[in-house]
C-alpha positions as a printed Julia matrix, in Angstrom:
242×3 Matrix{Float64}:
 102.12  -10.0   -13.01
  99.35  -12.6   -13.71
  97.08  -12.3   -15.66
  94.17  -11.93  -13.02
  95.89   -9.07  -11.64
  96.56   -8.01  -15.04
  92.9    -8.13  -15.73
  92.13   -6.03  -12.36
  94.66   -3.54  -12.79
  92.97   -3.28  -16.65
  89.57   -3.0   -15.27
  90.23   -0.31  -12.58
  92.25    1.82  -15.16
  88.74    1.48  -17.02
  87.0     2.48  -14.25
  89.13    5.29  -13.8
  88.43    6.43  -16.88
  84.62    6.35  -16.78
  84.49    8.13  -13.52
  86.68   10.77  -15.01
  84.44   10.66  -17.98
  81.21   11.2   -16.34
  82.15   13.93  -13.76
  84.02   15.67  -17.1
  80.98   15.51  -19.47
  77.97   16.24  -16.69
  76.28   19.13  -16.89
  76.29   19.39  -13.28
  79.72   18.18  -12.59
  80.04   19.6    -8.37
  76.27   16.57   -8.04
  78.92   14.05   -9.88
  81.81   14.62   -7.63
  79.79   14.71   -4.11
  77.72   11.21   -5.66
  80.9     9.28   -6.63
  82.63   10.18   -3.2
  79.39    9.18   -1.53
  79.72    5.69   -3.63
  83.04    5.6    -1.87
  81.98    6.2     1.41
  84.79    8.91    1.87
  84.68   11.9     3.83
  85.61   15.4     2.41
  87.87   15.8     5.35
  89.66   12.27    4.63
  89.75   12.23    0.66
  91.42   15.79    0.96
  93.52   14.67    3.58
  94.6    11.85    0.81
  95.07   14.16   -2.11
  97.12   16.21   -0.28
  94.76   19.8    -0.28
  92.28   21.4     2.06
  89.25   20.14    2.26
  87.28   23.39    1.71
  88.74   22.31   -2.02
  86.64   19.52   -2.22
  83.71   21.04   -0.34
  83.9    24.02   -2.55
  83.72   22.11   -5.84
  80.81   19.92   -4.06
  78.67   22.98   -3.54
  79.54   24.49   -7.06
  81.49   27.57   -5.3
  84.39   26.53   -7.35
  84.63   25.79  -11.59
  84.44   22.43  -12.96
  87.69   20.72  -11.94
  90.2    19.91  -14.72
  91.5    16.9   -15.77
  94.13   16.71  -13.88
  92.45   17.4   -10.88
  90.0    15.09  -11.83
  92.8    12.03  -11.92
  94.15   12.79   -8.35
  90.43   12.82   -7.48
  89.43    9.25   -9.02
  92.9     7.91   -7.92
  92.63    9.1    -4.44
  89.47    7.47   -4.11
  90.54    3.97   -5.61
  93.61    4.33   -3.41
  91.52    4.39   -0.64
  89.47    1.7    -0.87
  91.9    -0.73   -1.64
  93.18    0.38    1.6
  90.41   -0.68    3.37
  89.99   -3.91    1.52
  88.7    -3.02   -1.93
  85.16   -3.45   -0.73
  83.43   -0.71   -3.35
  86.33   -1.44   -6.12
  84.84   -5.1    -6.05
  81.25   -4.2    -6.83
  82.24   -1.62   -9.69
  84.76   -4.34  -11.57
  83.72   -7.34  -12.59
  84.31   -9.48  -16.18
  80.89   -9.96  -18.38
  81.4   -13.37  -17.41
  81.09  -12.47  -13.87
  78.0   -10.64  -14.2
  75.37  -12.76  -16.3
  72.17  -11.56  -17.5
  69.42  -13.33  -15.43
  65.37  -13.7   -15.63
  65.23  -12.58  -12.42
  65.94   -9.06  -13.14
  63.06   -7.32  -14.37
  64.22   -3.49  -14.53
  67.21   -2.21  -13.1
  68.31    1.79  -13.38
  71.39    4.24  -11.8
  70.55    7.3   -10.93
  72.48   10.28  -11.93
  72.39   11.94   -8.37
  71.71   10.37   -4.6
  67.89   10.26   -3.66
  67.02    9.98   -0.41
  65.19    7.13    0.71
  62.2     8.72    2.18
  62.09   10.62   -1.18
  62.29    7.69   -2.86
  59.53    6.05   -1.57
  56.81    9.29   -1.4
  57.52    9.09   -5.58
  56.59    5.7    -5.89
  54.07    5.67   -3.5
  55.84    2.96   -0.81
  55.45    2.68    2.57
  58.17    2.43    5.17
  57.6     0.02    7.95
  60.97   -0.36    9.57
  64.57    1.31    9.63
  65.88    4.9     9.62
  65.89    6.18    6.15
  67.18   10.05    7.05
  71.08    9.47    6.57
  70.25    7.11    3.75
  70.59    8.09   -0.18
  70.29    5.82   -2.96
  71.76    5.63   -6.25
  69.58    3.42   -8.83
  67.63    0.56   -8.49
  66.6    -2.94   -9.2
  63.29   -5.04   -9.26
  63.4    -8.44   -8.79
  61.07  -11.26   -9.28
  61.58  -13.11   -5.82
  60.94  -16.77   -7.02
  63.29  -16.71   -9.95
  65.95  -15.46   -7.83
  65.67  -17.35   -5.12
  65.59  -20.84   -7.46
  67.95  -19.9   -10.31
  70.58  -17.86   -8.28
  73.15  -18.69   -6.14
  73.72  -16.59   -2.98
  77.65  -15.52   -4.66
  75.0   -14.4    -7.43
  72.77  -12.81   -5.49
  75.08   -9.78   -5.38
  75.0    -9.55   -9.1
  71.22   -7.62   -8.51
  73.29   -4.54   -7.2
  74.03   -3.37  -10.74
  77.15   -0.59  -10.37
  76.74    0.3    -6.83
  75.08   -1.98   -3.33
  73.51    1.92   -2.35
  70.17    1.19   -4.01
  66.63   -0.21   -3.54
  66.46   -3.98   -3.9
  62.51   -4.08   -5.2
  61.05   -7.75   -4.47
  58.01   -8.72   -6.72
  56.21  -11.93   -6.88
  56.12  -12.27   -3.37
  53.73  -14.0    -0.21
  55.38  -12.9     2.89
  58.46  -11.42    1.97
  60.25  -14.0     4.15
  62.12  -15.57    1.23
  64.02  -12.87   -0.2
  64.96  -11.55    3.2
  66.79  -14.73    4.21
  67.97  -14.74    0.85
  69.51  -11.1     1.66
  70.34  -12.24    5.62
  71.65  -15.22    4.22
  74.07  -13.7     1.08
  74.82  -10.33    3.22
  73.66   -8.37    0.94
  73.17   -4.41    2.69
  71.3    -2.38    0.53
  70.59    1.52    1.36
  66.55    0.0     1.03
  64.41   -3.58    0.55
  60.73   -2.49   -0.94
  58.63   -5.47   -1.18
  56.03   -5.02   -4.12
  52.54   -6.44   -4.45
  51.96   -7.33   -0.59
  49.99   -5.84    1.71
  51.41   -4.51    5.26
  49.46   -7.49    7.37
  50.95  -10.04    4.96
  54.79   -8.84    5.67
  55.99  -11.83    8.01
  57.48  -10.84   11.38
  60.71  -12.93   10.18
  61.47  -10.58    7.41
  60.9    -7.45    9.46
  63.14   -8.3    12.09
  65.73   -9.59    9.35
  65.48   -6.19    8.51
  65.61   -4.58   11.87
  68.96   -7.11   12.84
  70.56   -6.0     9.65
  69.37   -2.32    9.55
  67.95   -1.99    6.48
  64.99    0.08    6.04
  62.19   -1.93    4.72
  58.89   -0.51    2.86
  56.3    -2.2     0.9
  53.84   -1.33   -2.29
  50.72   -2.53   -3.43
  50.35   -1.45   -6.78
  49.4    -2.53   -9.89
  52.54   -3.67  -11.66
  52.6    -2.19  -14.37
  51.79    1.12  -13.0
  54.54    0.66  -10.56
  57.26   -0.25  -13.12
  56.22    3.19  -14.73
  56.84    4.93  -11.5
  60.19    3.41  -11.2
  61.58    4.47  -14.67
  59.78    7.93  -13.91
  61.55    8.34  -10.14
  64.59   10.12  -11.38
């Protein structure tokens, strides 16, 4: 074995172990099982088909009808999941594992959070006080966010680092400050294929949003919403959301 793979196989037993971890220690551990197979993007009918039980098992400890899982349980559970995705090309496994190397601190992020349980966009945005202007938000939940400051991301990254803003998981609000049209950062997005569950551009008035970026939007079906806040008062709702 190499020592990339070496490194990956190190880093997934580590992730592994954190899942386990969280679900084990939560005080609602049926939320932390539904939001980690969510993260996935597994049904209960497939993931139960993979572990080998019914899936009113995993529907049951979803909805709480059934104890906290044990351990063991737990490791078919994570494993299962992994499994899974590296089935269908390791898409979620790559956004989880990643070297500190891979994953620099940059200027550009201003405030990034995970949420402990999925939020629904809609939700999302009534807390915060955003306004959706384009894209379905009903079958769309979101796990944490990040705010950006627009110019410094668009001059100091590169579009491979672009994906960096997604923090543990892509199902989140990218939040755009520092902003004229919002034109930028969506080719920047189009551009880098980044698909986040939601694009809020802060600090920009509806009539200002160019056409460009809401048909970027539209084309890549990604709900887009806007604020107008003071930023500082908008920051606070953030941290506050969840």
């Amino acid at each position: 074995m190499n020592k990339a793979v070496d490194e990956f196989e190190l880093q997934k037993e580590h992730l592994m172990k954190n899942i386990i971890g969280e679900i084990a220690v939560s005080s609602d551990p049926n939320k932390a099982i539904k939001k980690w197979r969510s993260l996935f993007r597994v049904s209960q009918k497939k993931l139960s088909k993979n572990m080998g039980v019914t899936s009113s098992v995993i529907s049951d400890y979803e909805s709480g009808r059934r104890k906290s899982p044990g351990i063991m349980f737990l490791k078919r559970y994570v494993e299962a999941l992994i499994r899974m995705d590296e089935k269908s090309g390791g898409e979620v496994l790559r956004v989880f594992i990643g070297t500190d190397e891979d994953k620099p601190v940059s200027a550009a992020i201003l405030d990034i959070k995970e949420f402990d349980d999925g939020m629904c966009v809609d939700v999302f945005c009534r807390k915060i006080g955003a306004k959706i202007l384009t894209g379905a938000t009903t079958d769309r939940n979101i796990y944490g966010y990040t705010l950006i400051d627009s110019v410094k991301a668009i001059t100091e990254l590169s579009f491979t680092e672009l994906k960096k803003l997604y923090g543990v998981t892509a199902q989140r609000a990218l939040v755009f400050t520092n902003i004229t049209t919002g034109k930028g950062p969506m080719i920047a997005i189009k551009v880098a294929n980044l698909k986040p569950a939601l694009i809020l551009l802060h600090n920009i008035n509806e009539g200002d949003v160019s056409s460009v970026a809401k048909n970027i939007a539209d084309v890549e079906g990604v709900p887009l919403a806007i604020s107008s806040s003071n930023i500082d008062v908008f920051i606070e709702k953030l941290r506050n959301v969840a």
